[in-house]
VOGU-3710 file (C-alpha; in Angstrom, 3 decimals, decimal comma):
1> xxxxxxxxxx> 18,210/2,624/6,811  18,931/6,668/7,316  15,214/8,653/6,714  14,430/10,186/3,659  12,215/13,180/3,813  10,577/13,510/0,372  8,483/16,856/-0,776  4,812/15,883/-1,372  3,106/17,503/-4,683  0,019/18,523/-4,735
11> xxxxxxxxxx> -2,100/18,719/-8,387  -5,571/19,243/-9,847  -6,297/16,948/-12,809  -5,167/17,404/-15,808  -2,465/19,440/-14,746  1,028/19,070/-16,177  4,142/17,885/-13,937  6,917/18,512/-16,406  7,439/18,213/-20,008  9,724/16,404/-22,004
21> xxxxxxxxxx> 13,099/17,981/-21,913  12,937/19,174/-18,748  15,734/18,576/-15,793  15,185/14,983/-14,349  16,320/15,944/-10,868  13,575/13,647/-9,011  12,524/9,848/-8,444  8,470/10,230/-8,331  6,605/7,913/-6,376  2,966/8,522/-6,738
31> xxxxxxxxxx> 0,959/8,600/-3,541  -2,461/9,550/-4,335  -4,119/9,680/-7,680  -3,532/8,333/-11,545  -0,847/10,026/-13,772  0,519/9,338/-17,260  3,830/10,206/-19,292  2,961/10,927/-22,819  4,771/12,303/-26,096  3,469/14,830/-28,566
41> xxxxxxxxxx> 3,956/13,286/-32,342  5,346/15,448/-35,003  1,531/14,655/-36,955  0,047/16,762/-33,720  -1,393/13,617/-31,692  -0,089/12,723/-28,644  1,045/8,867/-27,465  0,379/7,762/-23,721  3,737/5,822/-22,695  1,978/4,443/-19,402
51> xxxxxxxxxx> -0,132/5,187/-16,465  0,894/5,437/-13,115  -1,537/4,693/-9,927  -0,589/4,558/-6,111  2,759/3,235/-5,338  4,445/2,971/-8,784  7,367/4,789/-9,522  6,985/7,203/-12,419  9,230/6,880/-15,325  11,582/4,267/-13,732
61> xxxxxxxxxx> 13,632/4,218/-16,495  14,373/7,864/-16,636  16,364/7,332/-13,090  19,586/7,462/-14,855  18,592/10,576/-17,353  19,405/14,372/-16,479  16,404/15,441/-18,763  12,958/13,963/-18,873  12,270/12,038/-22,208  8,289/11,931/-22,409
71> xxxxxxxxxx> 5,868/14,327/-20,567  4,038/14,111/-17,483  0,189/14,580/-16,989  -2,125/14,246/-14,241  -5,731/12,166/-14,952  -6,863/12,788/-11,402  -5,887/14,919/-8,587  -2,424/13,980/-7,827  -0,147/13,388/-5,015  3,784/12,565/-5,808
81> xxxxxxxxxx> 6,494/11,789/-3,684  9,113/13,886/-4,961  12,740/12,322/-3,673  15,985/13,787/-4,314  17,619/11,191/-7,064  21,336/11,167/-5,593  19,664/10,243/-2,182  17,296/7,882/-3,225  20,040/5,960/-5,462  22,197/6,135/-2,113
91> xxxxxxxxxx> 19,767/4,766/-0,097  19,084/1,745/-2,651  22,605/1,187/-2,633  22,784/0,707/1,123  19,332/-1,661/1,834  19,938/-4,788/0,550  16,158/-5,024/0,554  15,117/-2,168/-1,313  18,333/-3,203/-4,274  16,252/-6,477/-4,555
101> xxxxxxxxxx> 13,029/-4,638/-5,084  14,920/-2,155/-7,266  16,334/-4,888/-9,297  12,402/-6,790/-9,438  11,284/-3,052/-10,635  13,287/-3,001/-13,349  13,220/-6,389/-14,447  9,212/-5,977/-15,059  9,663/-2,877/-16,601  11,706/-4,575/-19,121
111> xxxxxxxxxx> 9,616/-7,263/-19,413  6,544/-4,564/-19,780  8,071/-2,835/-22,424  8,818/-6,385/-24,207  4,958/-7,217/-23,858  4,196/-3,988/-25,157  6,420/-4,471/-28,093  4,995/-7,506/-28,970  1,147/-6,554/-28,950  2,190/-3,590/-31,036
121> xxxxxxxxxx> 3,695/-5,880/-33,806  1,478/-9,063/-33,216  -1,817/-8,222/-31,447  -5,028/-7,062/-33,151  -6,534/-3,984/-31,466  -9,136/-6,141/-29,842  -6,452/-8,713/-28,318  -4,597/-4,988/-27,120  -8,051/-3,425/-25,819  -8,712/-6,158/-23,718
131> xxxxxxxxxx> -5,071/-6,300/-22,231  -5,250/-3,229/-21,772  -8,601/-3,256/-19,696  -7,315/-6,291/-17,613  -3,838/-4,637/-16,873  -5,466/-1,194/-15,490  -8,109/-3,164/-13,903  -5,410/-5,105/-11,762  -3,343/-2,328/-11,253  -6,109/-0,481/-9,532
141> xxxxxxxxxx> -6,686/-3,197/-7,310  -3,138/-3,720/-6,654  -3,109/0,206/-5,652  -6,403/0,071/-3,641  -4,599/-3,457/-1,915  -7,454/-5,641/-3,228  -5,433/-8,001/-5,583  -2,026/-9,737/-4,521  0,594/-12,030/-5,219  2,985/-14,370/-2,817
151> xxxxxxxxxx> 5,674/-11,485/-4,025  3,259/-9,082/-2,167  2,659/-10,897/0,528  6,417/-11,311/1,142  6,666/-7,577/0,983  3,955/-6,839/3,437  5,696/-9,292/5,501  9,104/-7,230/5,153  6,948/-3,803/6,090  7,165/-2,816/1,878
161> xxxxxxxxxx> 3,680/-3,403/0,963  0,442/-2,081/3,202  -2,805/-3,689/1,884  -5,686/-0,638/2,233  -8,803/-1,822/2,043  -11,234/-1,133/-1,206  -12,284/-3,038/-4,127  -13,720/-1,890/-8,158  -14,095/-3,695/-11,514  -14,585/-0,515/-13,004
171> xxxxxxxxxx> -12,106/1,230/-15,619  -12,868/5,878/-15,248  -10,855/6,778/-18,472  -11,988/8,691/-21,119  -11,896/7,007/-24,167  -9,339/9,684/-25,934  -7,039/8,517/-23,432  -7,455/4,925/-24,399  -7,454/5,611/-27,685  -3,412/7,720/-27,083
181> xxxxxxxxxx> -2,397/4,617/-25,059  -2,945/1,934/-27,686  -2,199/4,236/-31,181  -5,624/3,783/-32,274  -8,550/6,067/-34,012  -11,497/7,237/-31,165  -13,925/5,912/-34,046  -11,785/2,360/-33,661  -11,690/2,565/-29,639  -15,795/3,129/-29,833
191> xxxxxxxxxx> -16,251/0,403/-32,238  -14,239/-2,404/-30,191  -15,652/-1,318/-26,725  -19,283/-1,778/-28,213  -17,940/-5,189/-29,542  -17,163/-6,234/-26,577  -20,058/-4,685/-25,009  -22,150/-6,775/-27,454  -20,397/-9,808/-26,594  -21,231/-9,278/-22,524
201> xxxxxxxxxx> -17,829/-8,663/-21,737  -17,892/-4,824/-20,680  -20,702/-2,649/-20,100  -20,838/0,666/-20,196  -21,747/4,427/-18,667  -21,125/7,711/-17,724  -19,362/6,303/-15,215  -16,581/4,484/-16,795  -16,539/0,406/-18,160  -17,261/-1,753/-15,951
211> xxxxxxxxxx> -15,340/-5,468/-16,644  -18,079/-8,009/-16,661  -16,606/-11,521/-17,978  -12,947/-11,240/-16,952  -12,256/-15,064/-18,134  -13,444/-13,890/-21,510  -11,505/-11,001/-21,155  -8,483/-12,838/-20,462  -9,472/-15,569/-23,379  -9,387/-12,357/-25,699
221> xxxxxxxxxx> -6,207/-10,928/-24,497  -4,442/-14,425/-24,524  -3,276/-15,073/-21,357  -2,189/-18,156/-20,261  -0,682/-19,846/-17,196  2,343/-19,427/-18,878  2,104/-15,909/-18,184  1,021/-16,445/-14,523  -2,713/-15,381/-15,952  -1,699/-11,826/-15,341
231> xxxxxxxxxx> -0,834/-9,069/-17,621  3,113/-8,783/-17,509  2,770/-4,882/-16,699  0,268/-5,487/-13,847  3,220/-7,242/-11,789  5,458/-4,413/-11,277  6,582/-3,891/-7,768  5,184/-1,338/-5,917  6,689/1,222/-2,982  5,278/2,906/-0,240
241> xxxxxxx> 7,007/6,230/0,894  6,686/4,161/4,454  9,146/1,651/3,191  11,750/4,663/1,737  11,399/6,854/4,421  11,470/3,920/7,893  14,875/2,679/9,086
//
């Protein structure tokens, strides 16, 4: 596989990236730090899309777009991978390995979006709060290396996946931003957390929420074995700009 030599962006928190309706000229692969795409509503509020933590790929679906559909904002200070988009589609074209992991990315996305479709329609805001507390939860470990799958492990094996070391049970989002990710009231966010605060699920600080009870968690949010006990958005594959940029 020929090298790819991506430019690395630099940016404070809460710092915007681009805005919606801006040139799509890059695939974004975040390397340090939490970001989130979002969409201003014609009512004034905004509505967080989805967050983005080491070694996801921003905005997959935007790969075939010339102009970025949602906005994108930094939580924490950032780094991004910033890769040309008619290399990095070349270079997926020609490793057979990183087409399969293409074609697993997209395939959870879709699935993601499904789940997400569903919990809007179906799901009660405390069956969505507590998916959504799981799903960041594992997705931080997943970034810091601390939670796997065989999946992972096969990528590891294939020089796709590094496993850092580091470990947390603790959710640092402001509650605003909780509140734009689900499409619910800050009064409604406050009341479930405290629910489920009440119940000894969470508990919480200055700090952030820490997860207590994941099992009741997970009895809340309805996961099953049928659902490999993991939130369907947790499982999307991850890069590392090792893996794009080795031969």
């Amino acid at each position: 596989m020929s090298s790819l030599h991506p430019q690395m962006l630099e940016f404070g928190r809460n710092t915007v990236v681009f805005r919606e309706g801006e040139p799509a000229d890059h695939f974004l692969l975040v390397e340090k730090g939490i970001c989130f795409t979002h969409r201003h509503l014609e009512d004034g509020s905004r509505q967080i899309i989805d967050f983005y933590f080491p070694r996801e790929v921003v905005a997959l679906g935007e790969l075939s777009k010339a102009y970025h559909i949602a906005g994108l904002m930094t939580l924490s200070e950032t780094v991004l991978a910033a890769y040309d988009k008619d290399e990095i589609t070349q270079e997926f074209s020609s490793s057979p390995e990183l087409s399969h992991l293409f074609i697993n990315m997209i395939s959870e996305a879709q699935a993601n979006l499904t789940e997400r479709l569903v919990g809007l329609t179906r799901y009660c805001a405390r069956q969505r709060m507590a998916h959504f507390l799981l799903e960041v939860d594992f997705r931080q470990r997943r970034a810091d290396g601390t939670e796997t799958r065989d999946f992972f492990g096969k990528l590891k094996q294939a020089g796709l996946f590094e496993r850092p070391g580091g470990s947390r049970s603790q959710i640092r989002m402001p509650q605003v931003m909780i509140a734009d990710s689900l499409g619910l009231s800050i009064v409604h966010v406050n009341r479930i957390l405290r629910q489920l605060r009440e119940e000894g699920c969470i508990a919480t600080s200055g700090q952030g929420i820490d997860l207590l009870d994941m099992q009741a968690l997970k009895e809340i949010a309805g996961w099953t074995v049928e659902k490999c006990s993991l939130p369907t958005g947790a499982s999307i594959p991850v890069l590392s700009t090792a893996a794009l940029n080795s031969g």
